[in-house]
C-alpha positions in Angstrom: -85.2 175.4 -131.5 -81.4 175.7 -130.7 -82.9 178.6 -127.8 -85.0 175.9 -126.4 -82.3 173.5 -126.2 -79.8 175.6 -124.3 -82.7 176.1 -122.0 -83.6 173.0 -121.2 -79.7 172.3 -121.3 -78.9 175.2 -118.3 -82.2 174.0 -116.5 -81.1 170.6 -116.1 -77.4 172.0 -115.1 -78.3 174.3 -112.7 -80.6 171.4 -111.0 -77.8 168.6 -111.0 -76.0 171.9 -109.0 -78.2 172.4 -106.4 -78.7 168.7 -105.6 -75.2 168.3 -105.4 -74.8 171.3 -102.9 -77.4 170.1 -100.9 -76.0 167.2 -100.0 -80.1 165.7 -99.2 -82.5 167.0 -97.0 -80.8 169.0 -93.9 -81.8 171.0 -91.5 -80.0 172.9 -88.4 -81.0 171.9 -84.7 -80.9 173.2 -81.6 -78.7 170.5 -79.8 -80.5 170.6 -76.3 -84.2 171.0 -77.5 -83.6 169.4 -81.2 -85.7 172.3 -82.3 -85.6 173.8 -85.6 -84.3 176.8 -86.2 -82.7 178.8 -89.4 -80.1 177.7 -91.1 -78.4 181.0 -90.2 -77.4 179.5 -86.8 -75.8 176.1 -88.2 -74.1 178.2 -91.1 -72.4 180.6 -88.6 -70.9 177.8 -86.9 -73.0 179.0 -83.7 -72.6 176.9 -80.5 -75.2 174.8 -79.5 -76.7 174.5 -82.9 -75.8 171.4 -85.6 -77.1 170.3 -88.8 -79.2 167.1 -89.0 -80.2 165.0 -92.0 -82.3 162.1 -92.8 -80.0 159.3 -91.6 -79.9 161.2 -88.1 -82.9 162.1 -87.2 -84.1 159.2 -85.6 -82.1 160.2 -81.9 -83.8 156.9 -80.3 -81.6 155.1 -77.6 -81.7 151.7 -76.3 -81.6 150.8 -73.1 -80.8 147.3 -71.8 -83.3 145.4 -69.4 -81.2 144.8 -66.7 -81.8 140.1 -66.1 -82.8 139.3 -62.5 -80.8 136.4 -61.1 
């Protein structure tokens, strides 16, 4: 019984540790194309590449209609 308690114990430890790391969903970009690529490139600090989550993927702009006179 005590096994199975440290068990669940390390389980639920090493989980809480992962989602902490993580930081949420993320994944690394190619800047220009926004295509996804391996994490590799972001993690290497490689130009051109960035890491983009959940709260900026939407990229939309607005533009303003320009009033006629």
């Amino acid at each position: 019984m005590r096994r199975i308690a440290l068990s669940v114990m390390a389980l639920a430890v090493a989980g809480l540790g992962l989602t902490a790391c993580s930081g949420g969903d993320r994944w690394c970009e190619h800047d220009a194309t926004d295509q996804v690529v391996a994490d590799s490139y972001c993690e290497k600090n490689t130009p051109g590449y960035e890491w983009e989550d959940d709260s900026s993927s939407s990229h939309s702009t607005k533009t303003k209609k320009k009033k006629k006179h």
